[in-house]
C-alpha positions as a Python dict, from the first residue, in 0.01 Angstrom:
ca = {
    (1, 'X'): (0, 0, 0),
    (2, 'X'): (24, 242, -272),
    (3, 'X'): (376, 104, -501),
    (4, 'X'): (473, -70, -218),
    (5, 'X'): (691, -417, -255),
    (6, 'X'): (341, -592, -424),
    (7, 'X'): (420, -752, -710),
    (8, 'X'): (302, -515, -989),
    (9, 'X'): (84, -782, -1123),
    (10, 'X'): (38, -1019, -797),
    (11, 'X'): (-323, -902, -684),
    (12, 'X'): (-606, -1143, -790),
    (13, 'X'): (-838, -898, -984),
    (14, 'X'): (-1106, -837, -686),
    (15, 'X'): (-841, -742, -416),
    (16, 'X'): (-670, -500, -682),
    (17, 'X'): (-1013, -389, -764),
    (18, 'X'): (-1126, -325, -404),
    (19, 'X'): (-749, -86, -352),
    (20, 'X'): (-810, 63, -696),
    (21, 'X'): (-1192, 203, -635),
    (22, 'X'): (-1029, 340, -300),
    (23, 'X'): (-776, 566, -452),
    (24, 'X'): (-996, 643, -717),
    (25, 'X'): (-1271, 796, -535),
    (26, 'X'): (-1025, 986, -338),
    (27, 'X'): (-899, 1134, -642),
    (28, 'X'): (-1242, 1233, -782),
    (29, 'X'): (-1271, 1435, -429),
    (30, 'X'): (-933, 1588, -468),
    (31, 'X'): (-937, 1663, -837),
    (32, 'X'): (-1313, 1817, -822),
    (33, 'X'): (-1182, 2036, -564),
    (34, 'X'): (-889, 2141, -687),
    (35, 'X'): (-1027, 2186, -1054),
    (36, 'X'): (-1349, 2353, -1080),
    (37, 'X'): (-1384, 2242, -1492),
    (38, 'X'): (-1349, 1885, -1372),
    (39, 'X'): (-1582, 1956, -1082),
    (40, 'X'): (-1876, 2099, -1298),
    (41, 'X'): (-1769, 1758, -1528),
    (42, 'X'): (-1861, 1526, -1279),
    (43, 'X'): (-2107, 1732, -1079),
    (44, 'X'): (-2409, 1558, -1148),
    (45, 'X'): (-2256, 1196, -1124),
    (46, 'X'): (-2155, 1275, -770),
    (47, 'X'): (-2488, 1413, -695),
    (48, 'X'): (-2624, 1066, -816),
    (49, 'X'): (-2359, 831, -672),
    (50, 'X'): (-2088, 996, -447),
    (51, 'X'): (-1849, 701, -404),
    (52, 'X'): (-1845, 435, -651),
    (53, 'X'): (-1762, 77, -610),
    (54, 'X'): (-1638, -34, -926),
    (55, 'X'): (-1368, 87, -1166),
    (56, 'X'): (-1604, 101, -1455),
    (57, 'X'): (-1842, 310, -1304),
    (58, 'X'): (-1602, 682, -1225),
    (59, 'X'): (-1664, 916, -1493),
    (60, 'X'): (-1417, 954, -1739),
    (61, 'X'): (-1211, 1225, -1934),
    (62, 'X'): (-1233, 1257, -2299),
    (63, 'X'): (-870, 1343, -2451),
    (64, 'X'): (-962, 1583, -2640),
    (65, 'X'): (-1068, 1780, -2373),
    (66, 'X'): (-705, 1812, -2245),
    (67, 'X'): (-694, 2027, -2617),
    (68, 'X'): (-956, 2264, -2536),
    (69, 'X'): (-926, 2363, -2156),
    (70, 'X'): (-626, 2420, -1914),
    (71, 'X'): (-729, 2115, -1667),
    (72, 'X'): (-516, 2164, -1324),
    (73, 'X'): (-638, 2084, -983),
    (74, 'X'): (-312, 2232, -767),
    (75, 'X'): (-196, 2591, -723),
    (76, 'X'): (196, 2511, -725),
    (77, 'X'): (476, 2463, -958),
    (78, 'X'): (393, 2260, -1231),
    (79, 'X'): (481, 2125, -1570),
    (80, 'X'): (304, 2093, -1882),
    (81, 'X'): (310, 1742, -2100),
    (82, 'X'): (198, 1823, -2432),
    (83, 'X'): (208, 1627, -2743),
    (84, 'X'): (281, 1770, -3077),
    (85, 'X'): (-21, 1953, -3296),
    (86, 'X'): (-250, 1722, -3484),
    (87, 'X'): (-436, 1746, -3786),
    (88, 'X'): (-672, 2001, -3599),
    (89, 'X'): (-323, 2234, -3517),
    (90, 'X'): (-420, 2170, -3142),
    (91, 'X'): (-209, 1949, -2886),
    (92, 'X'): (-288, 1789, -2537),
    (93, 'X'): (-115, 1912, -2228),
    (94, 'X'): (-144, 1721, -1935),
    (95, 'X'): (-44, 1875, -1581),
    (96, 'X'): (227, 1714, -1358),
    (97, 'X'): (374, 1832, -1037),
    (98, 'X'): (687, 1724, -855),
    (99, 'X'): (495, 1444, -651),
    (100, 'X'): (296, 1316, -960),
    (101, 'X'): (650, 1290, -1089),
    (102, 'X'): (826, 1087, -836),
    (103, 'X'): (501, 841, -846),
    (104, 'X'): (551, 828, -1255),
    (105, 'X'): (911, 763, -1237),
    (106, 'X'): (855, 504, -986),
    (107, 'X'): (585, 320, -1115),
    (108, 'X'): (794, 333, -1476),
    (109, 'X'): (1074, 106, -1223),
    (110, 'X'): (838, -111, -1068),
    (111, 'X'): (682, -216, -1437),
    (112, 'X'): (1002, -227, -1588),
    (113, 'X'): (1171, -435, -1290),
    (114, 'X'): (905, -693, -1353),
    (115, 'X'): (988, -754, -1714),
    (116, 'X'): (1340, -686, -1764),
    (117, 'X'): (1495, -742, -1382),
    (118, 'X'): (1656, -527, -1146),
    (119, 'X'): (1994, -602, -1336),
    (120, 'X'): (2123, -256, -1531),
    (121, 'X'): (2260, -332, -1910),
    (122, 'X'): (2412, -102, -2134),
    (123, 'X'): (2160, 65, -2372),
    (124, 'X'): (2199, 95, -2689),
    (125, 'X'): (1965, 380, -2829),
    (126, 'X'): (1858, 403, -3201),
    (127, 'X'): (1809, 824, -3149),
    (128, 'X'): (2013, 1100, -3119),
    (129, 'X'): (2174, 1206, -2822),
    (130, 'X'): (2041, 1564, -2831),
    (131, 'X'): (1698, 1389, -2791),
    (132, 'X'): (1710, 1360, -2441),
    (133, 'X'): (1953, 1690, -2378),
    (134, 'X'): (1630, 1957, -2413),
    (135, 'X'): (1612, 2210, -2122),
    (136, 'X'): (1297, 2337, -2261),
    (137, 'X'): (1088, 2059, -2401),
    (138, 'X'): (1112, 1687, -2398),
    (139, 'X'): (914, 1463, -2618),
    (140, 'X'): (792, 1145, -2625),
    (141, 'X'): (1085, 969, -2756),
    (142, 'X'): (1316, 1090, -2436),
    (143, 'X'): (1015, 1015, -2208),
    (144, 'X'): (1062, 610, -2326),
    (145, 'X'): (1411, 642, -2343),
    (146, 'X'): (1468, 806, -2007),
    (147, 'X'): (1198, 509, -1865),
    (148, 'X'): (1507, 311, -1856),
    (149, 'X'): (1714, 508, -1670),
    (150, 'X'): (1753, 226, -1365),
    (151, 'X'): (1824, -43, -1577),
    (152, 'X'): (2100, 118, -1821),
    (153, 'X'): (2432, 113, -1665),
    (154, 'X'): (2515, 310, -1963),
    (155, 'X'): (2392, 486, -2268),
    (156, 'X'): (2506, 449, -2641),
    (157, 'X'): (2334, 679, -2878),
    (158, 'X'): (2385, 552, -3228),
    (159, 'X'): (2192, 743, -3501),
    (160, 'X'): (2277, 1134, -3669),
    (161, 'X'): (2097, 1351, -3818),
    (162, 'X'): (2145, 1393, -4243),
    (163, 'X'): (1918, 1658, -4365),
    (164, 'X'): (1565, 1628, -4258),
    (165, 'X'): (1635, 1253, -4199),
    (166, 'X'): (1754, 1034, -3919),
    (167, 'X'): (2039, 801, -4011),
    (168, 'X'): (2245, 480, -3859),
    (169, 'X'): (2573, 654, -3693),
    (170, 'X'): (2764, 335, -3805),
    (171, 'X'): (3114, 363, -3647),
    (172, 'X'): (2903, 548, -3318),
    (173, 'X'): (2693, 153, -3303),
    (174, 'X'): (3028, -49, -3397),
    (175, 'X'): (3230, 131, -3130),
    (176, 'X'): (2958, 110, -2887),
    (177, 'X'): (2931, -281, -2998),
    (178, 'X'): (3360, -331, -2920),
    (179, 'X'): (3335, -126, -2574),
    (180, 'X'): (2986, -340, -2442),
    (181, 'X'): (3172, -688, -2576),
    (182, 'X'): (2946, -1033, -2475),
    (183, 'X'): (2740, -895, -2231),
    (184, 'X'): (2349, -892, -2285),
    (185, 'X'): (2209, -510, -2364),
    (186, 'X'): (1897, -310, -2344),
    (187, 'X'): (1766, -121, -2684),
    (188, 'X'): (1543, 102, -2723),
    (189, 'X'): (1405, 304, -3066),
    (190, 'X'): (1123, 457, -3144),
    (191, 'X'): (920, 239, -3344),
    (192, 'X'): (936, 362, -3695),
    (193, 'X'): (1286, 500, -3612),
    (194, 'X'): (1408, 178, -3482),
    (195, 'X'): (1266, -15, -3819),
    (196, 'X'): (1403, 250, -4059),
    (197, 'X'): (1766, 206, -3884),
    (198, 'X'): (1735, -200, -3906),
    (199, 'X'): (1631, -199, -4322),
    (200, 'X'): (1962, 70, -4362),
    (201, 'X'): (2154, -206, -4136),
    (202, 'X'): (2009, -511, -4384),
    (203, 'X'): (2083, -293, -4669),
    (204, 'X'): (2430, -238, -4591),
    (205, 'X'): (2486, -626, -4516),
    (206, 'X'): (2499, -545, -4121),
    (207, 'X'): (2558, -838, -3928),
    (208, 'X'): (2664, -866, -3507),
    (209, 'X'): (2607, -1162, -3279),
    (210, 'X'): (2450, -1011, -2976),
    (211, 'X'): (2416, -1191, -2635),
    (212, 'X'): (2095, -1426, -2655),
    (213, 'X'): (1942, -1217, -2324),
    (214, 'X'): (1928, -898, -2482),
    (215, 'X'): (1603, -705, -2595),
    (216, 'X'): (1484, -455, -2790),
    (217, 'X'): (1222, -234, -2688),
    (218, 'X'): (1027, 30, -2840),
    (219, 'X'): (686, 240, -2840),
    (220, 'X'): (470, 457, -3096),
    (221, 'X'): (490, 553, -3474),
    (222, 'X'): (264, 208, -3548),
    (223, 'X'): (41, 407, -3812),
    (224, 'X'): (325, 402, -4070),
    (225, 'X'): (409, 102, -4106),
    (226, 'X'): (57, -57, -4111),
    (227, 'X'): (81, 208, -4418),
    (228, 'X'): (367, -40, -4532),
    (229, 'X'): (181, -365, -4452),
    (230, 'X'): (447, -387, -4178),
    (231, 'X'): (246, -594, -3928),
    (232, 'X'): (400, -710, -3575),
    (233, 'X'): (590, -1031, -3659),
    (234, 'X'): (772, -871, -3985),
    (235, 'X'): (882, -594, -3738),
    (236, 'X'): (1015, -798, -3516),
    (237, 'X'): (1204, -1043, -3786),
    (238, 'X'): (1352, -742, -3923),
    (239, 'X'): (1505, -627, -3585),
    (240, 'X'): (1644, -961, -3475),
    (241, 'X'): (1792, -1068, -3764),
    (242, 'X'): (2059, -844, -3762),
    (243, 'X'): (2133, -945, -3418),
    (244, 'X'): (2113, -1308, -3462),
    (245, 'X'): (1858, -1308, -3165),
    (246, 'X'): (1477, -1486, -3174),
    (247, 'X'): (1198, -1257, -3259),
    (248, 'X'): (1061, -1290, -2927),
    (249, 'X'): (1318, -1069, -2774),
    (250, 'X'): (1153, -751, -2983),
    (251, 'X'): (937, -613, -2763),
    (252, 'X'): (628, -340, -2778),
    (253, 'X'): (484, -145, -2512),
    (254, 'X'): (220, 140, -2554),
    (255, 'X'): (195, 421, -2337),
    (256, 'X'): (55, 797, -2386),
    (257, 'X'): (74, 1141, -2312),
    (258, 'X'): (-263, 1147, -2095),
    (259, 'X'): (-72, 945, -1826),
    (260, 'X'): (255, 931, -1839),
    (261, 'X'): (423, 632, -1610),
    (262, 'X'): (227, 356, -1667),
    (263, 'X'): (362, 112, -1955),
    (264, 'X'): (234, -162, -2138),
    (265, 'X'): (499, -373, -2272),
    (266, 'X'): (372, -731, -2430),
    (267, 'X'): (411, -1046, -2241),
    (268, 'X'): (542, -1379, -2364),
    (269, 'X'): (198, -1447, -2521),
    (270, 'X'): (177, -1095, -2689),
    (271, 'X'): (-43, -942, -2444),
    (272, 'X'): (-69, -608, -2223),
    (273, 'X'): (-43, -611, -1855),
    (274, 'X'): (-135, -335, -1621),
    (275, 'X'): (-32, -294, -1225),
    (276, 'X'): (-252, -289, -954),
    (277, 'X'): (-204, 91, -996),
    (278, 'X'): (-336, 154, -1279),
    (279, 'X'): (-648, -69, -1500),
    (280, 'X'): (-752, -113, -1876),
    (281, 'X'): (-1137, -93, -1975),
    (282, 'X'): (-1250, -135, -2361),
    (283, 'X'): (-1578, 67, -2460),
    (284, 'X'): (-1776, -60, -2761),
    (285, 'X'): (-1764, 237, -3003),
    (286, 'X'): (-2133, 262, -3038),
    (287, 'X'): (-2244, 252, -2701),
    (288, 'X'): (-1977, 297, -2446),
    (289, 'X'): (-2066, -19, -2271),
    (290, 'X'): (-1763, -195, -2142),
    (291, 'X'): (-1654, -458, -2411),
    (292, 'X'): (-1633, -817, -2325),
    (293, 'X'): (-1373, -1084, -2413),
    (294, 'X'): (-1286, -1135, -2765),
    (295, 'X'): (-1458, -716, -2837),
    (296, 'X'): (-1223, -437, -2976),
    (297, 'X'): (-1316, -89, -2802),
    (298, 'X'): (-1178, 207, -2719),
    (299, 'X'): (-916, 218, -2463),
    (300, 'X'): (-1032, 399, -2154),
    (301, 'X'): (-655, 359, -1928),
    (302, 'X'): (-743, 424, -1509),
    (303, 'X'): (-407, 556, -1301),
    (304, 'X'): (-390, 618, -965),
    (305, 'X'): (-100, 789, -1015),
    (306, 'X'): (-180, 1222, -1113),
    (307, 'X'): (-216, 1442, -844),
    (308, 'X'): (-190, 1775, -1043),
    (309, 'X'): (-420, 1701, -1284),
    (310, 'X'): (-776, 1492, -1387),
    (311, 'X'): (-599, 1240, -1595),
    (312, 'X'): (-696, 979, -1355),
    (313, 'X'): (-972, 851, -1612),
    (314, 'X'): (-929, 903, -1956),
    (315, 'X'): (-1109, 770, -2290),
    (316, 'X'): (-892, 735, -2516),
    (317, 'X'): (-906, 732, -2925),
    (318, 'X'): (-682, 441, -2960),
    (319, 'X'): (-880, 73, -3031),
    (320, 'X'): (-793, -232, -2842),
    (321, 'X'): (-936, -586, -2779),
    (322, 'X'): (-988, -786, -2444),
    (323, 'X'): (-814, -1119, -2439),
    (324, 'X'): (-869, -1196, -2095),
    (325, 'X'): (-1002, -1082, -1768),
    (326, 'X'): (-766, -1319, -1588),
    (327, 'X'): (-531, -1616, -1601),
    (328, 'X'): (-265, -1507, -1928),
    (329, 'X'): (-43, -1810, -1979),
    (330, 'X'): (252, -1580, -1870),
    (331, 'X'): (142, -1573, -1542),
    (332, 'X'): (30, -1223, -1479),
    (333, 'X'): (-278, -1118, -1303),
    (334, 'X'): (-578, -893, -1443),
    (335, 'X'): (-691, -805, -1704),
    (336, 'X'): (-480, -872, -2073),
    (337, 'X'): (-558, -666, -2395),
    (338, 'X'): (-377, -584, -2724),
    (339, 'X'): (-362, -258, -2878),
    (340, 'X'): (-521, -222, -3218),
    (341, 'X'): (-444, 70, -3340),
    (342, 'X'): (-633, 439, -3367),
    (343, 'X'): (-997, 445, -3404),
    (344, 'X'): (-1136, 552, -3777),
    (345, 'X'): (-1150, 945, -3818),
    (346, 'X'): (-947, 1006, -3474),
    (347, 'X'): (-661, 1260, -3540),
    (348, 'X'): (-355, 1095, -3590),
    (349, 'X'): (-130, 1224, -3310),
    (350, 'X'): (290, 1326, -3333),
    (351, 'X'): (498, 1281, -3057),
    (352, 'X'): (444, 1481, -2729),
    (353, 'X'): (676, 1748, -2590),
    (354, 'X'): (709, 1853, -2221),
    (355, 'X'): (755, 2229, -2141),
    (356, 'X'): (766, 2411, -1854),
    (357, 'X'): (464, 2583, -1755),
}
């Protein structure tokens, strides 16, 4: 069953439960073979309960362990996903091999298929072409970009660099606006890119009539503009109006380093969905209890996706609040959360890079 032609969010929450525990206890097997640091981790929990039969009960990862030890549980070729230092001068890397890949990029397909359509749009991309054209390292930005590389018929790279500063490539975005004409587009941007490019497009009294089915989409750099009392709706004003399109066609999703693949874009009522593949718990700060409806917590994200290494459970430091365990008005199965941002005195993290290993 694993990615098979299931709906992404079809499964009532105790079937995708019962197929989630199942692949998860195999990987706890795998991984604590493969990796003796994760083994010793979980040692005693396995001695007390070998199998377990709910999600919430399999041990997790802290992230910041993925800073302080080389965590790998196969003996091939592999690559390293690591995000960019923090305030400690330390980044994550997170193991992937050429399986875990093929499982990421599909299960990137599957989720965006089920928001967006099989249908492939030009993309317009508020970055830098260069962005994406690293042999050595690739970062977070090209990860989201290259996401949508089923659904863009064609790519349109509209910002240069000025200095130490990204700026609107203006005759790159009108020429790529003449050669796309009426038909609906895909855009993606960094978050704090993509609102820096739209209030130097306001400025300069930019103004195009886009098709009313396209969408803009974009990921990270949040922390900023809460900075700049920037909240969600005042981001998303500020991106359509230059477009002439309804607010509700700027859309979020939040993703991370630690498992790369699964994405969490917001539904028509503003909420985050996750496949059958993957799961969502919030822990109360305090305790580490699993939060309840209507509780912010920490985001601990569940993938039964990484083969190469024990990101299959991670607690996160990002904050997030249960809105439902089931039944969203958009239709969508599971649970539904929304992300709230990092949790006080976490480091505040950059973008992530990929090397080779």
């Amino acid at each position: 069953m694993f990615l098979d032609q299931t709906a992404p969010y079809a499964l009532p929450p105790r079937e995708k439960s019962d197929y989630l525990v199942g692949q998860l206890n195999e990987l706890v097997e795998h991984h604590s073979r493969g990796c003796p640091e994760y083994g010793r981790l979980v040692a005693e929990w396995r001695s007390r309960q070998p199998h377990a039969s709910r999600v919430e009960e399999f041990p997790w990862v802290p992230v910041s362990l993925f800073k302080e030890h080389r965590l790998v549980s196969i003996a091939g070729d592999v690559m390293s996903v690591k995000s960019s230092a923090t305030t400690t001068g330390q980044s994550s890397q997170v193991f992937t091999d050429k399986a875990t890949r093929k499982r990421q990029t599909l299960s990137a397909t599957r989720i965006w298929n089920d928001y967006l359509g099989s249908e492939r749009r030009p993309c317009l991309v508020f970055d830098l072409e260069s962005t994406v054209r690293g042999t050595a390292s690739l970062g977070a930005r090209a990860a989201a970009i290259l996401s949508l590389g089923h659904h863009a018929s064609d790519w349109h790279f509209v910002m240069r660099q000025e200095g130490d500063q990204l700026r609107v490539d203006v005759p790159a975005l009108e020429a790529a606006l003449r050669a796309i004409g009426d038909r609906p587009i895909l855009c993606y941007g960094f978050t704090w890119i993509l609102y820096l490019a739209h209030r130097e497009l306001a400025d300069l009294g930019f103004q195009w009539k886009l098709h009313p089915e396209s969408l803009f989409l974009h990921s990270g750099g949040w922390k900023r503009l809460i900075d700049l009392a920037v909240d969600k709706p005042r981001f998303n004003q500020a991106v359509a109006g230059v477009w002439a399109l309804d607010p509700s066609r700027v859309i979020d999703f939040y993703g991370t380093v630690e498992q790369v693949g699964l994405l969490y874009p917001d539904c028509p009522a503003g909420n985050k969905h996750v496949p059958y593949w993957a799961d969502v718990l919030l822990r109360r700060p305090d305790t580490l209890a699993v939060a309840r409806e209507g509780e912010t917590g920490l985001i601990e994200l569940v993938s039964a996706l990484p083969l190469a290494a024990p990101n299959h459970v991670v607690l996160t430091e990002d904050l997030g609040e249960l809105v439902c365990e089931d039944g969203c008005p958009c239709g969508r199965r599971g649970r539904a959360f929304v992300f709230r941002g990092r949790a006080p005195k976490s480091e505040v993290r950059g973008c992530s890079d990929v090397a080779r290993n």
